[in-house]
C-alpha positions in Angstrom: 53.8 86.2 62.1 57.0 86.3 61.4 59.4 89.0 63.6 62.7 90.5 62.3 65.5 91.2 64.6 67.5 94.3 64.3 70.9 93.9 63.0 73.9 95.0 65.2 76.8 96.8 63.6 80.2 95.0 65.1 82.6 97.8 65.6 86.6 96.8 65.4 88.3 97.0 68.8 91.4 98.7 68.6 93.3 95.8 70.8 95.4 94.6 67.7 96.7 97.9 67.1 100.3 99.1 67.3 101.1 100.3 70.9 103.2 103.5 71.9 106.3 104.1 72.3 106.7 103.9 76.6 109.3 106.0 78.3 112.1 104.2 80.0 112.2 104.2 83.6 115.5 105.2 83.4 114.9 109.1 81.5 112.5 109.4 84.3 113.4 112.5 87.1 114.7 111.2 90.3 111.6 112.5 92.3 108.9 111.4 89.6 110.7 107.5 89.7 110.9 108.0 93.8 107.2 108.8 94.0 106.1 106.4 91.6 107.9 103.4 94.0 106.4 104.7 96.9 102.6 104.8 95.4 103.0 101.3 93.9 104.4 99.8 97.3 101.6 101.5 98.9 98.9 100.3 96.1 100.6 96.6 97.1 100.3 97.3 100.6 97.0 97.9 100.5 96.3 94.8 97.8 97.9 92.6 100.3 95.9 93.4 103.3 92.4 92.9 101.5 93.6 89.7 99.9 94.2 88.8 103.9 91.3 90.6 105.0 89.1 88.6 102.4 90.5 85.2 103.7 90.2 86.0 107.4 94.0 86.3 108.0 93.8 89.8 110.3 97.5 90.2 111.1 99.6 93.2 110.9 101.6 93.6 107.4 104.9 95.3 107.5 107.5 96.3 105.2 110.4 97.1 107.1 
């Protein structure tokens, strides 16, 4: 006996589409541009130390 296999609708990703407009760093306040630095030096930071945590390399990372 033949069986039939249900069909799957394919649903267009929206990946080619026109991307928005993106504020310039520079129109940013002084506080929001000084907070963002800080979070992505800490979000580094803490990439760093599991890349060297992952590969066995257990010394202290600084940034002074």
């Amino acid at each position: 006996m033949r069986q039939t296999r249900a069909r799957v609708q394919k649903v267009p990703l929206d990946i080619f589409q026109a991307h928005q407009v993106v504020t310039d760093w520079r129109t940013l306040p002084g506080p929001i541009r000084h907070q963002t630095a800080e979070l992505l030096a800490q979000l580094f930071r803490v990439h760093q130390q599991r890349l060297f945590s992952a590969t066995g390399k257990n010394k202290e990372l600084r940034d002074e």
